[in-house]
C-alpha positions, -999 to +999 in steps of 0.1 A: +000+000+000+013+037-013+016+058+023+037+089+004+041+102-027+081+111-039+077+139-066+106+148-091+095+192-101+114+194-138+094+178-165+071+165-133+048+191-116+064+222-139+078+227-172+110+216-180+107+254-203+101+269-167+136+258-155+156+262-185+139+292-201+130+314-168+152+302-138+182+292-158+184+326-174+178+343-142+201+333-120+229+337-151+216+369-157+220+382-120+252+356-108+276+386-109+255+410-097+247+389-070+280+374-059+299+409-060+272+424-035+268+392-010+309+381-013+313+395+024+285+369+032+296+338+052+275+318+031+279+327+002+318+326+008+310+292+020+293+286-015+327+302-033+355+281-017+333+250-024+333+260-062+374+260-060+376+226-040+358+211-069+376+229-097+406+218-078+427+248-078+428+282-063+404+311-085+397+345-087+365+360-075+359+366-113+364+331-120+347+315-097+317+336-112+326+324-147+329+291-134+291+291-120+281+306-152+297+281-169+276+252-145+246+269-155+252+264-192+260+227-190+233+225-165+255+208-136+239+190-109+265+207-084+254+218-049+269+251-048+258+263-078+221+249-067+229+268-034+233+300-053+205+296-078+185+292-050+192+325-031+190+345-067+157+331-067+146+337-031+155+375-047+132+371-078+103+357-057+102+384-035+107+415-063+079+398-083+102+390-111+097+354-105+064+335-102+064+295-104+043+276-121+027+242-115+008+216-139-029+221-130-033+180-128-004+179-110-017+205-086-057+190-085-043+158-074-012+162-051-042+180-034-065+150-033-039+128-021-030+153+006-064+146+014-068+118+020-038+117+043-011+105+020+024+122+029+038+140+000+073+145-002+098+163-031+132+152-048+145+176-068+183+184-080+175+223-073+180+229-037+156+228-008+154+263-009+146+267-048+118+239-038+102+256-011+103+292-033+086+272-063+059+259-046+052+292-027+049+312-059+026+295-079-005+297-104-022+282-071-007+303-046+016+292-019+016+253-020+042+246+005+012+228+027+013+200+011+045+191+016+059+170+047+096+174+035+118+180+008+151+160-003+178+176-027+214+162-040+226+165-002+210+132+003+225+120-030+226+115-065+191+114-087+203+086-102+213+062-079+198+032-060+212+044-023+197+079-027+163+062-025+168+042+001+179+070+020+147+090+013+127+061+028+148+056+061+144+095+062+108+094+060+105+064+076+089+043+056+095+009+036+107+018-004+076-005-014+051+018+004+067+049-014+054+061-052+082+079-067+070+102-099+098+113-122+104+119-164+133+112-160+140+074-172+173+066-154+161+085-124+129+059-124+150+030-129+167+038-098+142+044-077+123+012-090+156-009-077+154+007-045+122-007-039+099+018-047+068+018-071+075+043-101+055+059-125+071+083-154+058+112-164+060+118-202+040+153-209+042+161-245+060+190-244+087+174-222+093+138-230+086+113-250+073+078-248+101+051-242+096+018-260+091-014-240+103+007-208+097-014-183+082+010-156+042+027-163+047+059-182+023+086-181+007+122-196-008+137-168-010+128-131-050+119-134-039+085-149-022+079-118-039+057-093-034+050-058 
């Protein structure tokens, strides 16, 4: 029996267009901007020396920035640079520049199931704190409510079996009594050996269907039974 639902945001609940066409742009857009006035910061110098230790070598304050730029472009799972994003954001939010959006079916039944008393719970690669500003900026209003945690690349890769098993421990519940909603293929595949029951998302605008896949694929979250 299903006693939480694990929900991926890119491709998932939003538009993978919202992230690469709105976010993305953003946070590259104001990086500089924002780095220069916040490098006294203790966090954010926190965020800066981490950028070096994984570059491996000693940088400038202007490289670092190109460096984080340079993340964005590639779109690089990296913690700092989600760390970062994430405060631009919290800026956007709050000026009105930014507004999230999420899928009305995704929204109409995340509701229902929050209704009905099943814990909801998201994994995203964006930080925590990008999650949390999402959801509380969206064509529904603040959604945050719904939510009885949220898990980013601190508790580990997307993509890997242990990352899921985490999740559950975390939550504490078995993987079999967790439903883990991604588009992303690989992402599904792991959680599906940790355990968990999977179903993919595949909106038309995001993904496509993949051929004797072995996992249930999906258009909208009303096909998705509980």
């Amino acid at each position: 029996m299903v006693k939480a639902v694990l929900t991926d945001i890119e491709g998932t609940t939003t538009p993978i267009s919202f992230v690469k066409d709105v976010l993305f742009p953003y946070s590259y857009e104001k990086m500089e901007e924002f780095i220069l006035k916040n490098k006294e910061n203790p966090q954010i110098l926190s965020i800066l020396e981490e950028v070096k230790k994984i570059e491996g070598k000693d940088l400038s304050l202007e490289e670092v920035i190109d460096t984080l730029k340079r993340w964005i472009e590639e779109d690089r799972k990296i913690t700092p640079l989600k760390e970062i994003q994430g405060l631009i954001w919290e800026e956007g939010y709050k000026s009105g520049k930014l507004k999230g959006f999420v899928y009305p079916d995704a929204y109409q039944k995340l509701k229902e199931w929050f209704e009905k008393g099943i814990k909801l719970y998201v994994y995203s690669s964006g930080s925590v704190k990008a999650q949390k500003l999402l959801f509380s900026n969206t064509n529904f209003g603040d959604l945050n409510y719904l939510f009885s945690g949220y898990f980013d690349t601190n508790i580990g890769n997307k993509k890997e079996k242990d990352s899921y098993v985490k999740i559950a421990n975390h939550i504490g519940l078995e993987p079999r009594e967790v439903l883990f909603l991604s588009d992303n293929p690989e992402e599904i595949v792991a959680a599906a050996s940790a355990g968990m029951n999977v179903v993919r998302l595949v909106r038309p605008s995001d993904a496509e269907h993949i051929k004797d896949f072995p996992y249930s694929q999906v258009e909208s979250f009303n096909e998705i039974k509980i």
